[in-house]
KEDRENKOL-175327 format. One line per 4 residues: their letters; for each residue x, y, z of N, C-alpha, C. Coordinates in nm, 2 decimals, padded with zeros to 4 digits. Layout:
BEGIN
A	X Y Z X Y Z X Y Z ~ ...
This chain:
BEGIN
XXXX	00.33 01.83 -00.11 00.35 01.71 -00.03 00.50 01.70 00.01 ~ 00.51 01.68 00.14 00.67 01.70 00.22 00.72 01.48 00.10 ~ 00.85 01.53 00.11 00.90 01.43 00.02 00.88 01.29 00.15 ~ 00.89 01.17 00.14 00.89 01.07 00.22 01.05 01.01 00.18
XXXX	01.11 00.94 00.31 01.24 00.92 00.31 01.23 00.76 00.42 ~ 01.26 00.65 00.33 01.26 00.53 00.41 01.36 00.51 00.42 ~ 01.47 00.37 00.52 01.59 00.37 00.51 01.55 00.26 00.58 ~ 01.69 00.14 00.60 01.68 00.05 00.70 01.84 00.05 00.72
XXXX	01.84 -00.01 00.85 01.98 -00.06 00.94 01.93 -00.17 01.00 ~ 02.04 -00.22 01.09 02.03 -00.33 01.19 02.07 -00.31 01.31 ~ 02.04 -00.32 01.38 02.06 -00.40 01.53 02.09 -00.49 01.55 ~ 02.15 -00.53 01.68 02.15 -00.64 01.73 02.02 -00.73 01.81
XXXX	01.98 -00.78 01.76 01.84 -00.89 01.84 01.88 -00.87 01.98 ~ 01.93 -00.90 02.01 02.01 -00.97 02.16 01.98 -00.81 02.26 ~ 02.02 -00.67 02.16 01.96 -00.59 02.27 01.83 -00.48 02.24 ~ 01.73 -00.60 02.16 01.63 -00.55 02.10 01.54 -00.49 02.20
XXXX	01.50 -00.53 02.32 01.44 -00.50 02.43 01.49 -00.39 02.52 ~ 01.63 -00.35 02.48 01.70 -00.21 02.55 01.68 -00.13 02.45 ~ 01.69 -00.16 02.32 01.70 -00.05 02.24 01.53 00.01 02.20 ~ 01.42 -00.07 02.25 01.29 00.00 02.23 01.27 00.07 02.37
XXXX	01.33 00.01 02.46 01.30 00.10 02.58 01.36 00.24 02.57 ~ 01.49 00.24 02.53 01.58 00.40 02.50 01.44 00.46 02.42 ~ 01.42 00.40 02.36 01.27 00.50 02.21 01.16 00.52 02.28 ~ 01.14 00.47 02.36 01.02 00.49 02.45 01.03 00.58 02.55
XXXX	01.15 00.64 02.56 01.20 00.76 02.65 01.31 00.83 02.57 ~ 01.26 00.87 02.43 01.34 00.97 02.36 01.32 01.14 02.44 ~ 01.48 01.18 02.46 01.52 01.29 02.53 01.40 01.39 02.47 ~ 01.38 01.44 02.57 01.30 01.56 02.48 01.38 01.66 02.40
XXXX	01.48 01.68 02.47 01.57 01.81 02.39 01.60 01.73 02.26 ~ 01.61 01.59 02.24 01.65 01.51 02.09 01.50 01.57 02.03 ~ 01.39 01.54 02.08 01.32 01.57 02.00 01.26 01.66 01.98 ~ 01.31 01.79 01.99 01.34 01.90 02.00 01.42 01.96 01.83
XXXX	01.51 01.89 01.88 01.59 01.91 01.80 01.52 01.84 01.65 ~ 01.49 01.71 01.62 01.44 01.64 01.52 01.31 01.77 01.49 ~ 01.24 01.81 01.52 01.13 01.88 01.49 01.20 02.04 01.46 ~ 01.33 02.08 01.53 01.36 02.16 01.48 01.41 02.21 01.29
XXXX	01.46 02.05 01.32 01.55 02.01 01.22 01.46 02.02 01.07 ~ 01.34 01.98 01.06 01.22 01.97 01.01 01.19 01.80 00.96 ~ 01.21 01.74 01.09 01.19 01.57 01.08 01.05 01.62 01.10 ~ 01.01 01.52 01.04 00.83 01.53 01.05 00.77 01.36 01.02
XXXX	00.71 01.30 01.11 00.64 01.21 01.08 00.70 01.06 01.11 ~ 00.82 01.11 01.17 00.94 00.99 01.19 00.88 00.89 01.27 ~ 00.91 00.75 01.20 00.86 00.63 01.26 00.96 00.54 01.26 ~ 01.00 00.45 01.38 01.09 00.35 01.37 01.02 00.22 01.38
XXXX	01.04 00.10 01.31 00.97 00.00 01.32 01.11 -00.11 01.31 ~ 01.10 -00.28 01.39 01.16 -00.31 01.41 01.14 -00.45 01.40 ~ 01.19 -00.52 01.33 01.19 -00.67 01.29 01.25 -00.75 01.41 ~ 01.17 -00.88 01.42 01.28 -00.98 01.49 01.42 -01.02 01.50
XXXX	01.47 -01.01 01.35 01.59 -01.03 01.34 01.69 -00.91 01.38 ~ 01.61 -00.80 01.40 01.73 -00.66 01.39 01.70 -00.58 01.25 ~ 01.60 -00.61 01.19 01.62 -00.49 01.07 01.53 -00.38 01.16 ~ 01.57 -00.26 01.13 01.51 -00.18 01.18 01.47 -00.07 01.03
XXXX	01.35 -00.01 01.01 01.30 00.04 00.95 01.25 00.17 00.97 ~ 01.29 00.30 00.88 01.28 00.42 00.93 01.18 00.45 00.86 ~ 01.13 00.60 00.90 01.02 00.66 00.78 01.05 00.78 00.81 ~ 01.02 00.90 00.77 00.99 01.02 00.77 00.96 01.09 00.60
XXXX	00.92 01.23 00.70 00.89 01.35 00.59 00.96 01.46 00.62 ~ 01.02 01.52 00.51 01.09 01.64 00.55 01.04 01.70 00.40 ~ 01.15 01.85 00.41 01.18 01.90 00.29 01.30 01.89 00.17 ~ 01.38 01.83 00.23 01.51 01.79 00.21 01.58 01.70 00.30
XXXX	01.65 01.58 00.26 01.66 01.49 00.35 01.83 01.53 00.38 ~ 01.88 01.54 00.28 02.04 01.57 00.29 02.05 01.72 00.41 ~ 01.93 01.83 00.38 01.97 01.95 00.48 01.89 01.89 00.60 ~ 01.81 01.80 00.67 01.75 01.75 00.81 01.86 01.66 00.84
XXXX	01.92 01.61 00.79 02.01 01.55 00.85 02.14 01.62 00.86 ~ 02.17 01.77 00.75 02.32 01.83 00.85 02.24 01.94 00.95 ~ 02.12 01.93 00.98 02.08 02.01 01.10 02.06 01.97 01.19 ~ 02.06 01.84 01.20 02.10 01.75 01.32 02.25 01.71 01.34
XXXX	02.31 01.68 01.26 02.44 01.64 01.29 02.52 01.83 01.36 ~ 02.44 01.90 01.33 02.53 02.01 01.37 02.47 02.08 01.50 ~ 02.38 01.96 01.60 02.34 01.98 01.73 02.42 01.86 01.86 ~ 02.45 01.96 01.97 02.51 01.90 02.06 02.43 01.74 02.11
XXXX	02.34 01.79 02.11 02.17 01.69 02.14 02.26 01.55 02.04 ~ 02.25 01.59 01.92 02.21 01.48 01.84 02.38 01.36 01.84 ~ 02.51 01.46 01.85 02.59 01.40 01.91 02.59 01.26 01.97 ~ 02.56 01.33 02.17 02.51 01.29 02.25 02.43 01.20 02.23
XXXX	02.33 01.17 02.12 02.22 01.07 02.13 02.28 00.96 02.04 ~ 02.37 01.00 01.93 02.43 00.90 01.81 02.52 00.82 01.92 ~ 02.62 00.86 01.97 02.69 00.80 02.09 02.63 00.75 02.16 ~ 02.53 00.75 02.26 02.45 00.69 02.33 02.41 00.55 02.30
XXXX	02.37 00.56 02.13 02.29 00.44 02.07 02.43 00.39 01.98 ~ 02.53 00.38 02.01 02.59 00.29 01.87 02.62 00.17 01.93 ~ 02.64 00.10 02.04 02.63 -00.01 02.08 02.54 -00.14 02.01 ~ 02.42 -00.04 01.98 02.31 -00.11 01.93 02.28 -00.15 01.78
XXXX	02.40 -00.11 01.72 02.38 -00.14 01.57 02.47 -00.23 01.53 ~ 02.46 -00.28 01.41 02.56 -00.39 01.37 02.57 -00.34 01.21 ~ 02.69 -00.39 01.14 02.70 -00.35 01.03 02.75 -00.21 00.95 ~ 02.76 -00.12 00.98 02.77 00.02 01.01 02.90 00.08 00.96
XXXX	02.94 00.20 00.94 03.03 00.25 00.97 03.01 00.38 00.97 ~ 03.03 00.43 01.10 03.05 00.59 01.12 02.91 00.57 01.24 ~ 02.85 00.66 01.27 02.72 00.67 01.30 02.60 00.63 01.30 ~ 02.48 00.59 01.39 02.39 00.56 01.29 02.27 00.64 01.19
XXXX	02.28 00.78 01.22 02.24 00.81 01.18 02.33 00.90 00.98 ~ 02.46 00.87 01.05 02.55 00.88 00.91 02.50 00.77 00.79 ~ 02.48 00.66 00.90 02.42 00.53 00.80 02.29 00.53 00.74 ~ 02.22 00.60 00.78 02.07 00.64 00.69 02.09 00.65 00.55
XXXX	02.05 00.58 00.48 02.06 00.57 00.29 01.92 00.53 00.27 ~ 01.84 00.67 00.21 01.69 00.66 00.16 01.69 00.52 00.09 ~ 01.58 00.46 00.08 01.57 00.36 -00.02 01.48 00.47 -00.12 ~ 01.49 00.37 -00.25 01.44 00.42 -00.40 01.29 00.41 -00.38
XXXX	01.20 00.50 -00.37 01.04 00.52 -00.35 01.00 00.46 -00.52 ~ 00.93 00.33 -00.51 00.89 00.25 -00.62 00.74 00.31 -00.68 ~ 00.66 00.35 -00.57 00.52 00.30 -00.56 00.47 00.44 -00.45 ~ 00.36 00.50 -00.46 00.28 00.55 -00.35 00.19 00.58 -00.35
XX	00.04 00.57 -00.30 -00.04 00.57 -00.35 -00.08 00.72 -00.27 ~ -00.16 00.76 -00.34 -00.22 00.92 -00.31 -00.35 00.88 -00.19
């Protein structure tokens, strides 16, 4: 079983309706790259207030994420979107911190 990796950030509310339209037209070459990377199963979900809520499955979360950070694509896409976060420092995908898996049922 590929390991599961949740995480949460924030947004800003205010450009909660720009920032699902960008996801509703993720670049293909980004997702390209995430599937390269061995992102698998990635879901973003998003609260009223701006929490925003990640999922995925990989085999390693620390090596999916320097296989993206070491693509032109993913760059380009972290730039694109940092307008959209609040709270932060560096990236938002630098900001990705697994939460502690409590619980999972088989």
């Amino acid at each position: 079983m590929s390991p599961r990796v949740c995480f949460k950030l924030r947004i800003n509310p205010a450009l909660a309706e720009e920032y699902k339209e960008r996801h509703a037209h993720v670049w293909p070459e980004m997702q390209d790259a995430l599937r390269a990377a061995g992102w698998r199963n990635y879901s973003l979900f998003l609260e009223k207030d701006g929490v925003l809520t990640g999922y995925l499955e990989c085999d390693d979360f620390a090596t999916a994420q320097s296989l993206m950070a070491s693509t032109e694509i993913n760059a380009k896409w972290q730039e694109s979107m940092q307008k959209f976060f609040v709270g932060i420092e560096g990236t938002p995908d630098e900001a990705m911190v697994p939460l502690e898996e409590v619980f999972h049922l088989d």
